[in-house]
MARDRENDO-855134 format. One record per residue: z, x, y of N, C-alpha, C in turn. Coordinates in Angstrom, 1 decimal. Atoms other than C-alpha are relative to their C-alpha. Last residue first. Layout:
BEGIN
NODE      n_w      n_u      n_v     ca_w     ca_u     ca_v      c_w      c_u      c_v
NODE        Z        X        Y        Z        X        Y        Z        X        Y
...
// end
This chain:
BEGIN
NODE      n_w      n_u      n_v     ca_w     ca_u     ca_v      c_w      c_u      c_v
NODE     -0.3      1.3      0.0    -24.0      1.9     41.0     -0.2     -0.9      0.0
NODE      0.0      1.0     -1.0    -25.6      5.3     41.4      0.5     -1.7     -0.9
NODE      0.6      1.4     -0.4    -25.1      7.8     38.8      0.1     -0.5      0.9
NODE     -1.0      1.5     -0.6    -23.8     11.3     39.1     -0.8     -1.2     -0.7
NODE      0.6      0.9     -0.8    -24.9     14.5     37.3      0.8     -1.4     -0.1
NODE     -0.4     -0.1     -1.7    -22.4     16.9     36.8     -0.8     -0.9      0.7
NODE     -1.5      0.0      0.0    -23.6     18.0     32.8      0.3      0.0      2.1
NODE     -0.8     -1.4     -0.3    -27.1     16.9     33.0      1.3     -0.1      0.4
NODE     -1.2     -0.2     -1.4    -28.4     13.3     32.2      0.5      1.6     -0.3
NODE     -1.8      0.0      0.7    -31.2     13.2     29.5      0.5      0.6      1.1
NODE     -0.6      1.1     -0.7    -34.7     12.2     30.8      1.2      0.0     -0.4
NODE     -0.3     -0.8     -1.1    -36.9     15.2     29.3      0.9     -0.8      1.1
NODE      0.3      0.5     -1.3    -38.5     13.0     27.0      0.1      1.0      1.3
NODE      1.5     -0.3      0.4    -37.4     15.1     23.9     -0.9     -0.3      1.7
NODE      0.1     -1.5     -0.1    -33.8     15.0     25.3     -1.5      0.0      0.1
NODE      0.4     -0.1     -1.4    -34.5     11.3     26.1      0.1      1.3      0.1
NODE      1.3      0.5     -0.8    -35.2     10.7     22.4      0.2     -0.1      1.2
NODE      0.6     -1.1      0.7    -31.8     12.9     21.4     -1.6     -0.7      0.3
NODE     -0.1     -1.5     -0.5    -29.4     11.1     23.2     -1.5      0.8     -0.1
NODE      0.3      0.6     -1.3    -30.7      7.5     22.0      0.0      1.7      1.2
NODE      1.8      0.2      0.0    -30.1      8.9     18.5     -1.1      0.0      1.2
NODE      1.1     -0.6     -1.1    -27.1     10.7     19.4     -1.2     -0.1      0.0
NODE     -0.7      0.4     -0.8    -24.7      8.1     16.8     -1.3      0.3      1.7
NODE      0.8      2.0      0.0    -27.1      9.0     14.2      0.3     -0.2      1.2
NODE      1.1     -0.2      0.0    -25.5     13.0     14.9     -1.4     -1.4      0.3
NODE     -0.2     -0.6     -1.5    -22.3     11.8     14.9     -1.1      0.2      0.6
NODE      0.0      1.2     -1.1    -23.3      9.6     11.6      0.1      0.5      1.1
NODE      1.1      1.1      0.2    -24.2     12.6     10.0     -0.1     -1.3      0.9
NODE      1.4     -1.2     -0.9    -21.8     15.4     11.2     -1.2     -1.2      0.5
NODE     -0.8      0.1     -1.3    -19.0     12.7      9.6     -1.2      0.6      0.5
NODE      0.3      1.5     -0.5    -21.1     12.2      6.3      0.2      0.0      1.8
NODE      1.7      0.0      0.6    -21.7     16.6      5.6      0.0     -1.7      0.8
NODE      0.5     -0.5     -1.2    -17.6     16.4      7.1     -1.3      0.1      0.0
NODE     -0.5      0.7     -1.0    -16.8     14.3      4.3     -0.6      0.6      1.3
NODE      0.5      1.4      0.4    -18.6     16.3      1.8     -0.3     -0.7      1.1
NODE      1.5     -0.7     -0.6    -17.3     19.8      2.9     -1.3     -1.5      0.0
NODE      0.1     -0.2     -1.2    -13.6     18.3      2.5     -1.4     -0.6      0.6
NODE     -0.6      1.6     -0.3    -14.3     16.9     -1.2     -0.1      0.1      1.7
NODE      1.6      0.5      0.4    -16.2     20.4     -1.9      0.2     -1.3      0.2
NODE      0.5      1.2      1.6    -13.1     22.2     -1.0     -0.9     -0.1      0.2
NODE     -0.7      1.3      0.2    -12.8     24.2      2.3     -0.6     -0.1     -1.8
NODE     -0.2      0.3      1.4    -13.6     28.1      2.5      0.7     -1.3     -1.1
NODE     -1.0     -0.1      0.1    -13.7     29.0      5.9      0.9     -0.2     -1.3
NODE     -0.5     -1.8     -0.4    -17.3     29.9      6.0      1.6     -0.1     -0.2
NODE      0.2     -0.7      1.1    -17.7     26.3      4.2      0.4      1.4      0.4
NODE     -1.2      0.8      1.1    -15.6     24.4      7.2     -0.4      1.4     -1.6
NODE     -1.0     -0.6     -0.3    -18.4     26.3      9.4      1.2     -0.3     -0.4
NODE      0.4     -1.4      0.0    -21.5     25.3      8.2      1.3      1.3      0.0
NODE      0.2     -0.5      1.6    -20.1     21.8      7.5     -0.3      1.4      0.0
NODE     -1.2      0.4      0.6    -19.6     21.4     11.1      0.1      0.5     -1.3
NODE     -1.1     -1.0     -0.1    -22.1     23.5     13.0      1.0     -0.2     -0.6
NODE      0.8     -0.6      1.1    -24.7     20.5     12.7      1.1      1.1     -0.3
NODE     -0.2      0.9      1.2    -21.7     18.6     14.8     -1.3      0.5     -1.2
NODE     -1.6     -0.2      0.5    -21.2     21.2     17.3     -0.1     -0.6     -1.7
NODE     -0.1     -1.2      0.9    -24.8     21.3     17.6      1.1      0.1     -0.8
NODE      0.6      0.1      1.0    -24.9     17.6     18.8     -0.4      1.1     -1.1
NODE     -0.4      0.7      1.4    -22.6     18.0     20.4     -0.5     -0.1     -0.9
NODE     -1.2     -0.5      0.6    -23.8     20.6     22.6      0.9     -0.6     -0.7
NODE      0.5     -1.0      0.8    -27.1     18.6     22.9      1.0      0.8     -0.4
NODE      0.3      0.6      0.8    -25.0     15.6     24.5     -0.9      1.0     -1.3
NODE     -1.0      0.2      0.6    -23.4     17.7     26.9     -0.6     -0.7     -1.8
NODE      0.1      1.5      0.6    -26.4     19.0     28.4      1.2      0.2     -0.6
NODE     -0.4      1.7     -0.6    -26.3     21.5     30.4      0.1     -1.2     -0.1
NODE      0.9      1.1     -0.4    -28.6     24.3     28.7      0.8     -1.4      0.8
NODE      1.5     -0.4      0.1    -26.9     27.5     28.3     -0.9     -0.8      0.9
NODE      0.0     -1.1     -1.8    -23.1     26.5     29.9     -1.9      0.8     -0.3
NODE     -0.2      0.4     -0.7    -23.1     23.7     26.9     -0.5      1.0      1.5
NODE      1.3      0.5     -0.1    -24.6     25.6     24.5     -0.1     -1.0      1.0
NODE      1.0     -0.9     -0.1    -21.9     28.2     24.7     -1.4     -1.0      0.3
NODE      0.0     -0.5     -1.2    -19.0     25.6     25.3     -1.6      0.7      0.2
NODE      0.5      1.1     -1.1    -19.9     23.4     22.6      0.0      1.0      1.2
NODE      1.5      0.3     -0.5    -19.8     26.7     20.2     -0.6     -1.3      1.0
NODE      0.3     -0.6      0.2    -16.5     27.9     20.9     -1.7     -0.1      0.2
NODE     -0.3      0.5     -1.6    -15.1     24.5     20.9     -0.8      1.0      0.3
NODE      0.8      1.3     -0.6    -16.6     24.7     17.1      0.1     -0.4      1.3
NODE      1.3     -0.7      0.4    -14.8     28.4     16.6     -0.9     -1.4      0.4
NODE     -0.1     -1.2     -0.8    -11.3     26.7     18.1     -1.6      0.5     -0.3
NODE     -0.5      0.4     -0.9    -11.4     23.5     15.6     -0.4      1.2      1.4
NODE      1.9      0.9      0.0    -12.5     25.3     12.6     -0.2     -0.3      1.4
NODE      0.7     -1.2      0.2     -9.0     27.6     13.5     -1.8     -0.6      0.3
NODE     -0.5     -0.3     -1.3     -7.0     24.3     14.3     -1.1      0.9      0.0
NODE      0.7     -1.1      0.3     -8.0     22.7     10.8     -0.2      0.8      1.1
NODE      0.0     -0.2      1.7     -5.6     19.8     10.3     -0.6      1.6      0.0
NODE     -1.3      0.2      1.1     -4.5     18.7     13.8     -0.3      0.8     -1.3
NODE     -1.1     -0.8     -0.8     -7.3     20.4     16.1      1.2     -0.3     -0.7
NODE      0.3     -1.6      0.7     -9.8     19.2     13.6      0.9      0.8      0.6
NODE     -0.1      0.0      1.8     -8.6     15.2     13.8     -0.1      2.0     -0.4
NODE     -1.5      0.5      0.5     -8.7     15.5     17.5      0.8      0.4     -1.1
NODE     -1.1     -1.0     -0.6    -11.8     17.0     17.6      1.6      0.2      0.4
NODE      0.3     -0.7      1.2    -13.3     14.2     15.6      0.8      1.3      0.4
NODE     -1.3      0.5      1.3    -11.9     12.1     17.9      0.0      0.8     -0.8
NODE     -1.8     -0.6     -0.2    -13.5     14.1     21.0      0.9     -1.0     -1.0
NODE      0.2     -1.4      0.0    -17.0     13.9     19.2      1.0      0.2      0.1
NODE     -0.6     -0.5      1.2    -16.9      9.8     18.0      0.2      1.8      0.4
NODE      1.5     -0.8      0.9    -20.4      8.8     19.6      1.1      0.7     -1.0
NODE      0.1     -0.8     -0.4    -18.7      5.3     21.0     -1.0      1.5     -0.7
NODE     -1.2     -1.1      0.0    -18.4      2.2     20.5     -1.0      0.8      0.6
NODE      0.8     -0.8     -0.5    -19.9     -1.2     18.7      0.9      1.0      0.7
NODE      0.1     -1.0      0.7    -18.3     -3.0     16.3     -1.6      0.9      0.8
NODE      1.1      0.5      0.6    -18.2     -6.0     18.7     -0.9      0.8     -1.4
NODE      1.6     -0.2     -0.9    -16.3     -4.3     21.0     -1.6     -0.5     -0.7
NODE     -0.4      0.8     -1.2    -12.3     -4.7     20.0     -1.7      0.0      0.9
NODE     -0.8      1.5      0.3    -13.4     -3.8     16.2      0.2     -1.0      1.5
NODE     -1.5      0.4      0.0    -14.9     -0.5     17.4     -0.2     -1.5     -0.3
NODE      0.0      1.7      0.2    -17.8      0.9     15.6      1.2     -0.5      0.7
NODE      2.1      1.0      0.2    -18.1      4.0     17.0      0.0     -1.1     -0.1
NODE      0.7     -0.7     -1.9    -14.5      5.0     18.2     -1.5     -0.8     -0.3
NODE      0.0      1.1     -1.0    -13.3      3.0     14.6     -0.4      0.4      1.7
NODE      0.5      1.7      0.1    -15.4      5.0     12.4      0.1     -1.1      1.3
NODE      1.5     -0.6     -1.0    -13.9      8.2     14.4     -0.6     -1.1     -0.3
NODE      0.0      0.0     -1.5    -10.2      6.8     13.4     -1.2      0.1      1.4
NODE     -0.1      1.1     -0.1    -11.2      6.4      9.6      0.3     -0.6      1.7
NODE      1.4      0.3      0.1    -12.6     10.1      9.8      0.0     -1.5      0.2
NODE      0.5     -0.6     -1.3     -8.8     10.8     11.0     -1.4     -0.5     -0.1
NODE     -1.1      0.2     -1.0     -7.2      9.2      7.9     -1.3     -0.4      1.4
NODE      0.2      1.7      0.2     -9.6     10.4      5.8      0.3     -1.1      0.6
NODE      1.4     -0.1     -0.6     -8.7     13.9      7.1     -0.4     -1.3     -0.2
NODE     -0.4     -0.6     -1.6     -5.0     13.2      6.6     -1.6     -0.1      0.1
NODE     -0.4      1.7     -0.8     -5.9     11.6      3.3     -0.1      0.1      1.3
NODE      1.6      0.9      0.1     -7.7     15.3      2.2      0.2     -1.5      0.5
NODE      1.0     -0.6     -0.9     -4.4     17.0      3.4     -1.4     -0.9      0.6
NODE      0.7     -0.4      0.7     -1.6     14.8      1.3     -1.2      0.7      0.8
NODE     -0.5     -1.2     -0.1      1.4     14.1      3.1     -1.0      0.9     -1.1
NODE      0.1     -0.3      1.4      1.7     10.3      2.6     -0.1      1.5     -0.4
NODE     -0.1      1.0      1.0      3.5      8.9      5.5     -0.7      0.7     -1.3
NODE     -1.5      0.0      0.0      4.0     12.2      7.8     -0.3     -1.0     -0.9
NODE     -0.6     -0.7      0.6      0.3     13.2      7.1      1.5      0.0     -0.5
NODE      0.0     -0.2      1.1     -1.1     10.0      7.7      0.6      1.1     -0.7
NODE     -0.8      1.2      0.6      0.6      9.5     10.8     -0.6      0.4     -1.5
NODE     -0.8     -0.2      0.4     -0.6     12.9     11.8      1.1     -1.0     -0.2
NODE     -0.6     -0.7      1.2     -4.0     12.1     11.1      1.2      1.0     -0.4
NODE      0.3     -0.1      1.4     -4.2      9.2     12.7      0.3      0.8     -0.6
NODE     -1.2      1.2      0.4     -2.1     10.4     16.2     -0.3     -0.5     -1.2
NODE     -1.3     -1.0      0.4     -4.3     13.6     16.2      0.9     -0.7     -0.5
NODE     -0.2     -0.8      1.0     -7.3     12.0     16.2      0.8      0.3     -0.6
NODE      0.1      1.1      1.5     -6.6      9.0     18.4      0.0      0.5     -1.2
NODE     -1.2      0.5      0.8     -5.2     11.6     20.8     -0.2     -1.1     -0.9
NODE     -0.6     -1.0      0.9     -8.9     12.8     21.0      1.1     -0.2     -0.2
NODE      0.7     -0.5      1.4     -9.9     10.3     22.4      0.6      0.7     -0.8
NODE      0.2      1.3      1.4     -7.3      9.2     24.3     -0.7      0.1     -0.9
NODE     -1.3     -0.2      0.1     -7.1     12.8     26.3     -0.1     -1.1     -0.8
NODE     -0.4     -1.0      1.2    -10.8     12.4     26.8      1.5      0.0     -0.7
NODE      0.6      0.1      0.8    -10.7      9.1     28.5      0.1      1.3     -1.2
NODE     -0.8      1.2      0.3     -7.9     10.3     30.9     -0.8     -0.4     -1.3
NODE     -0.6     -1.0      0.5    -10.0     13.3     32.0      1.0     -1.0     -1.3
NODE      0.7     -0.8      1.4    -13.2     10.9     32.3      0.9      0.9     -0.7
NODE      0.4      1.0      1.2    -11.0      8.5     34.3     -0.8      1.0     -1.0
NODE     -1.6      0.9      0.3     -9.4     11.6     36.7     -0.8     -0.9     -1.5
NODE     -0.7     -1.2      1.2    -13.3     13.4     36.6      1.3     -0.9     -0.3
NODE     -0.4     -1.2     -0.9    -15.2     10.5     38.2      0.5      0.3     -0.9
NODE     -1.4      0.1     -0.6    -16.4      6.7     37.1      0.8      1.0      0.8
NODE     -0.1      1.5     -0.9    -20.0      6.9     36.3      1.1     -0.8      1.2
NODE      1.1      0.0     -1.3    -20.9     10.4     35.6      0.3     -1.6      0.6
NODE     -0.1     -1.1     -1.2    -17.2     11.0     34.1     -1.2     -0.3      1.2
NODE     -1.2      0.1     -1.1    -17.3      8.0     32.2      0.2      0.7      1.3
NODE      0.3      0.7     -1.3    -20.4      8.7     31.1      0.8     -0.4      0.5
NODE      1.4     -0.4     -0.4    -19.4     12.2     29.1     -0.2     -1.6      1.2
NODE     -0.3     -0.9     -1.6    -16.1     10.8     28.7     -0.7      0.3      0.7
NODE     -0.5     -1.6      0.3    -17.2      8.4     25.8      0.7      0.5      1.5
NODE     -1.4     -0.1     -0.9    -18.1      4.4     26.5      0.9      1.4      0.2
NODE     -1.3     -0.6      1.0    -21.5      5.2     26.4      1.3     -0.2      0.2
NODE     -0.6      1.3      0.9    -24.2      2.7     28.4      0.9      0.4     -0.8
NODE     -0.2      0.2      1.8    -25.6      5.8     29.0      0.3     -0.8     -0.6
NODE      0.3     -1.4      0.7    -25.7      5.7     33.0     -0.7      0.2     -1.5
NODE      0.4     -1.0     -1.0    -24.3      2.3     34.0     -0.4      1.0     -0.9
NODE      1.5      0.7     -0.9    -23.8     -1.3     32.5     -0.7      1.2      0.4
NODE      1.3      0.9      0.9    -21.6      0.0     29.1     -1.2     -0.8      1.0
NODE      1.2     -1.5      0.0    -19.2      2.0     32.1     -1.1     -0.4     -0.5
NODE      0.2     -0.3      1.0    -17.7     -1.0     33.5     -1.1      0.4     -1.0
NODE      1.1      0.2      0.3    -16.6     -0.3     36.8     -0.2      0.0     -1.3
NODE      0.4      1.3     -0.3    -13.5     -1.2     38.5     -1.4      0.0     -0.1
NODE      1.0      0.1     -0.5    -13.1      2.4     38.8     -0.4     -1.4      0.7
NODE     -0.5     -1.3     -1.3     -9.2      3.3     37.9     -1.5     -0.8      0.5
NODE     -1.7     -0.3     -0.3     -8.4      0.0     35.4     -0.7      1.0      1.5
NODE     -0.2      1.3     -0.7    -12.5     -0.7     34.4      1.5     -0.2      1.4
NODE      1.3      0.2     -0.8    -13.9      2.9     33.8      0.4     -1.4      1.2
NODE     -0.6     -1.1     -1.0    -10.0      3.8     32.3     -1.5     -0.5      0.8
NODE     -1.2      0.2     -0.6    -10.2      0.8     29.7     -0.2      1.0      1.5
NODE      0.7      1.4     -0.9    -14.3      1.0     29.0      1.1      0.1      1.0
NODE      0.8     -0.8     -1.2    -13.4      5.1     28.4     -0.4     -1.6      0.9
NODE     -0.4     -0.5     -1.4    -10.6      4.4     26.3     -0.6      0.0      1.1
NODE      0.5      0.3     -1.2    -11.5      1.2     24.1      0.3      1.4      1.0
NODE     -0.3      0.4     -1.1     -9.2      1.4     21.1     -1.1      0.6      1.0
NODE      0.8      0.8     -0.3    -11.2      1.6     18.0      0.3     -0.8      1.5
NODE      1.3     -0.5     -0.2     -9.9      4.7     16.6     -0.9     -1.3      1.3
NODE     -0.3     -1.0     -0.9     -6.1      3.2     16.5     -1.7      0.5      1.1
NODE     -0.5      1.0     -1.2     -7.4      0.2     14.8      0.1      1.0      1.0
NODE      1.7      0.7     -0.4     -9.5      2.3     12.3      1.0     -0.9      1.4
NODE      0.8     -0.9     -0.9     -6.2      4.6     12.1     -0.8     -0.7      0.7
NODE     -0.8     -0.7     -1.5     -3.8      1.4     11.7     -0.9      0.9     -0.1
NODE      1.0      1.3     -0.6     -6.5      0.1      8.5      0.4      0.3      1.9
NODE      1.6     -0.3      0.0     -6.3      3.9      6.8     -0.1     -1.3      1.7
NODE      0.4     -1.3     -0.6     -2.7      4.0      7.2     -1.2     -0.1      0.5
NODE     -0.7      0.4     -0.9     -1.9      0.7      5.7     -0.8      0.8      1.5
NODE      1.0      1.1     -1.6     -4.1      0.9      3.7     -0.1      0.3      0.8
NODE      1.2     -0.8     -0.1     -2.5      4.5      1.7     -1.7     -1.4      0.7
NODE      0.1     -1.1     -0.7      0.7      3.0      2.1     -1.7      0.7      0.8
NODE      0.0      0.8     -1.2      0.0      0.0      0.0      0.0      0.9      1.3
// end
């Protein structure tokens, strides 16, 4: 019963709203009309300002940490804890309070890796930064981050249950950047600092 409970509280956790909440509360704007239509930090920030986009992050990613160190303290098993946490990024994407619709999932997932796998965690921030300060895109530096996942779990020598998980996780993150990824091509993808208009 435990091992629900956990799961069904992360996906709930996962599925809170930060970036709509903080766009609507500090902006009085809500972000799903503007920019990317994402509720993430990324458009928060171009739509709303740094404070709400700092604020959004910080929730994100505490959804991670808060899942998969509830799972750890209740059942205390590693691979749950990530399960856990993967059930927290589901709910960012799909959320429950949005129609199972959401988010792209990056800063939960980073959550989840900064709790369980600190090291992975550090080398993957590592590489958003670099490809971030190259090219300016945020959304391409995720998008690496997240091919970079499995690559870099195996260099460290995870299981094959782990390496799995994170192979699915990468995957949808990646799906997630569909929209991302045809205005890359385009040449019509928002740069790190650009604004919107209202």
């Amino acid at each position: 019963m435990n091992y629900i409970l956990v799961l069904a509280v992360s996906y709930l956790l996962g599925s809170i709203p930060f970036g709509l909440l903080m766009g609507k509360w500090w902006s009085k704007v809500d972000v799903r009309e503007h920019g990317s239509g994402n509720i993430g930090m990324t458009n928060v920030l171009r739509t709303a300002g740094y404070l709400p986009a700092l604020f959004t992050l910080v929730g994100d990613v505490g959804k991670g940490v808060v899942a998969t160190a509830l799972a750890n303290r209740l059942i205390g098993d590693p691979f749950f804890s990530l399960l856990a946490g993967t059930f927290a990024v589901i709910g960012h994407n799909w959320s429950l309070f949005l129609g199972f619709k959401g988010g792209k999932g990056v800063a939960t997932i980073a959550g989840v890796l900064f709790t369980l796998r600190p090291a992975v965690a550090a080398v993957l921030l590592l590489v958003w930064i670099v490809i971030l300060a190259l090219f300016r895109y945020i959304s391409l530096a995720s998008i690496c981050t997240a091919l970079a996942l499995p690559i870099i779990l195996l260099f460290f020598g995870v299981g094959w249950a782990e390496l799995i998980l994170a192979i699915i996780v990468s995957s949808f993150t990646i799906y997630r950047h569909r929209s991302n990824i045809q205005r890359l091509r385009q040449g019509t993808e928002f740069r790190f600092g650009e604004k919107v208009k209202h």
